[in-house]
Each structure stands twice: as C-alpha cells, then as structure tokens.
N, C-alpha and C positions, 0 to 999 in steps of 0.2 A: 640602201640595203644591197649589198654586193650579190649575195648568195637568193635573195628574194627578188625575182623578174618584176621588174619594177611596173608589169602592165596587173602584176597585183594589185600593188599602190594604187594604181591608177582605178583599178576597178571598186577599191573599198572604198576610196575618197570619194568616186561619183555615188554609190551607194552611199553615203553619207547626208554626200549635200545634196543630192536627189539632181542635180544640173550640171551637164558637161561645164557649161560658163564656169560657177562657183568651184569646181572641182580644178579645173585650169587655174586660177587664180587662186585657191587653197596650195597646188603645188607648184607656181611658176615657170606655168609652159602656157602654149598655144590649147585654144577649143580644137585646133583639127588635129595635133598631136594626141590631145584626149580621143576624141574620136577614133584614131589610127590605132592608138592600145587596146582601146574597148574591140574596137572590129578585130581585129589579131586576137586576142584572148579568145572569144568568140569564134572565129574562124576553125583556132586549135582544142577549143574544149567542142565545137560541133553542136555548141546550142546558142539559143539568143538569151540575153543575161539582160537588157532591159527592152521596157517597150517604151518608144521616142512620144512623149506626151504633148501638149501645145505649150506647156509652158515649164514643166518639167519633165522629166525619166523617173520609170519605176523597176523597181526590180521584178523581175517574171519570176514564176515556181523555181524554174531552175536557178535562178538567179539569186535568191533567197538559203536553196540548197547549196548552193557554190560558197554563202559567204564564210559559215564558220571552218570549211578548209580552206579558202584564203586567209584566215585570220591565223589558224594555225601554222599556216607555212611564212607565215610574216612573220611569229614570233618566235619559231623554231629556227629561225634562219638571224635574227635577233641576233637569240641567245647564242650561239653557235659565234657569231662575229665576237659575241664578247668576251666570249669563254676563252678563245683563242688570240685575240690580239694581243699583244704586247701589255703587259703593266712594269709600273717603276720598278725597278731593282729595290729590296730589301731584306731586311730581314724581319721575321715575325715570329714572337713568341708565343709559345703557346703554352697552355695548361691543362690537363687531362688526365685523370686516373687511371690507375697500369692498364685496367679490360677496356676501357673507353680507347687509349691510345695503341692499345697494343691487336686488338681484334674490331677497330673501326678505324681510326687516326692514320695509322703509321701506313697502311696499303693506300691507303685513299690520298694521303698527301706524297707518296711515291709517285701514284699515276698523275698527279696535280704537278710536280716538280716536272715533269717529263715534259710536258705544255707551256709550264712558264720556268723555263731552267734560272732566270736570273733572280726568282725566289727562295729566299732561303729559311728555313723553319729551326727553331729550335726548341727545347723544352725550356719552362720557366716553372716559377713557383706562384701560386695563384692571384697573391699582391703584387704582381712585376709582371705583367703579362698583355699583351695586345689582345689576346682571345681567351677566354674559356670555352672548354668542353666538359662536361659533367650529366650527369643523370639524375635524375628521380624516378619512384615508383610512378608506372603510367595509371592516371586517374586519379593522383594522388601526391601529397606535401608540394601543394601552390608555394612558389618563391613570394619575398617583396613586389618583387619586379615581374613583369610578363613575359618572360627571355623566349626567344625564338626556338623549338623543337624543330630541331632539322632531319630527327632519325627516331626510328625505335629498336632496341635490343631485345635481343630473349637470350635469357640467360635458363638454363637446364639444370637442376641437381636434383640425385638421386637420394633417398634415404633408406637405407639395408631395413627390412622387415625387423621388428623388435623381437620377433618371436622364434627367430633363424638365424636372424644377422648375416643372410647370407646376399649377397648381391643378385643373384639370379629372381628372386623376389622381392627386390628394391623397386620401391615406386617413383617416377618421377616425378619431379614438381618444378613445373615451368612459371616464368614468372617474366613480367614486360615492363622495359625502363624506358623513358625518354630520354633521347640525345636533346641539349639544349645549349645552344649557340649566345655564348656572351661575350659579346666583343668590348673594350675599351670603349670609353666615350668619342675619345680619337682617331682610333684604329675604325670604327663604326663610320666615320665619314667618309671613308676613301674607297674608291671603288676595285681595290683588293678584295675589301672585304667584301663586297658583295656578291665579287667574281666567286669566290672563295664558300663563298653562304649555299649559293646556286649549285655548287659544284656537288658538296655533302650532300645536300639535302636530295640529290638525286642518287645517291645512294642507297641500298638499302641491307640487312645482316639481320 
C-alpha cells in the first residue's frame, strides 16, 4: 500500500495474529522491525495499542478503538491505488436509456475518462455491448438475474390539477428507479470493470 503507512499493516496484522512472531512471518520482515512500527505508531497516536502478554499481545481499550479507523484508512487508500492506476487501453461499450445516460452516464463517464484517458466509451445496442445500464422501479419487477444496483434515481413529474388545469396547482409525484449494472460475462472478469462498478456506484442523483 503506497498511500497507507505500512505501520498500519503492521498494526492490524499483529492484531490479528495476536504475536509480534506470527505477525513478522504473516508479513516477511523481522520481530524487531514489527516492534519498531508498533512503537512508532504508538509513539505518534500517544497511546499504548497493546499490552505485551507472556505468551501473546492483546489489544488495550485504545487499541480496539484505533482498529476499525485503521481498517478504513487501508481500504480507502486501497481503493484510491486502484481507481487511479493504469488500466489496459480499450474500448467499451455501453448500453443505456436516454435519462439513465444522459443525467447519470454521460457526466460520470466524463469524470471517469479524465482518470483513465486511454478508455474509450461508446454507445451500443443492448445485444452488443460490454455493459448495461438500465433501471427498474425501486422495490419492484425483480430481473431473472440478480444484477448489481449501483445507483438510485428520482425521477419528478408533475400533474396540472383536473379541475383548473393549471400548473400553479399541479401536484407532484416523485417516484424512485434503480440503476443496475450488467456487465457481459467477459467484460465482468476484467478489472475495468470493477474499477468501473466502484467508480458509479459512488455516485449519487
């Protein structure tokens, strides 16, 4: 992990295996290198993170408190390496209905090309395609398939009063679609797509 201080590593691993030894040998270094990160982390967070047992380490109060923000900043620092590194040059099609690609799609794979410029996106028709995009009503018409919901939409319209027909007493009626991510069988193995899955799905409209 570039971006994650590897005396994280080091601290969730010995939390794990409960022993500096086991913890050294889980990640191929030395006990006193274990040691060194553990006293450094320690040193810089200003608390003690375990207590040294006879035969193992346990984690202290604090120590317990520390782990699920070291697990987050491992995985945040993860994602981040993977969002941004390099993927193969290609192209990928895609399939999406005008509101799905034109007020979800089209901005989101703008800021996505700006990241990985050597991607290239095109539209296709829905039997030719690397990816779909599509919606159903939320809570409702289950697919064959279990497809992944990467998003949800609200869609707004209004209906003019019956008895005026004026808009100024138009009611609105909102209503909520899932966004559903179906990738090719093919396109689903490669780690575009998953860069790709992660990216939307952190979106939100």
């Amino acid at each position: 992990m570039m971006l994650a201080d590897f005396k994280l590593k080091v601290f969730l691993t010995v939390a794990e295996e409960r022993s500096f030894t086991r913890a050294a040998s889980a990640l191929g270094i030395t006990q006193p290198a274990v040691s060194q990160n553990i006293a450094e982390l320690e040193k810089t967070l200003g608390v003690k993170l375990f207590d040294r047992l006879r035969s193992e380490v346990a984690l202290t109060s604090e120590g317990r408190t520390f782990v699920p923000y070291a697990e987050a900043i491992m995985s945040k620092a993860s994602a981040a390496e993977t969002l941004f590194s390099s993927l193969s040059p290609s192209v990928i099609r895609v399939s999406a209905s005008e509101e799905v690609y034109t007020h979800f799609l089209a901005p989101a794979l703008q800021e996505f090309s700006a990241v990985h410029p050597d991607l290239l996106f095109e539209r296709a028709m829905f039997d030719d395609c690397d990816l779909s995009l599509t919606i159903r009503p939320f809570a409702g018409s289950p697919f064959d398939e279990d497809p992944d919901v990467i998003s949800r939409i609200r869609v707004s319209r209004f209906v003019p009063d019956t008895k005026t027909g004026g808009l100024k007493t138009a009611c609105e009626i909102t209503s909520y679609f899932e966004i559903l991510y179906i990738p090719s069988k093919s396109f689903s193995l490669t780690r575009t797509c998953r860069v790709l899955r992660q990216f939307l799905s952190e979106r939100t409209i």
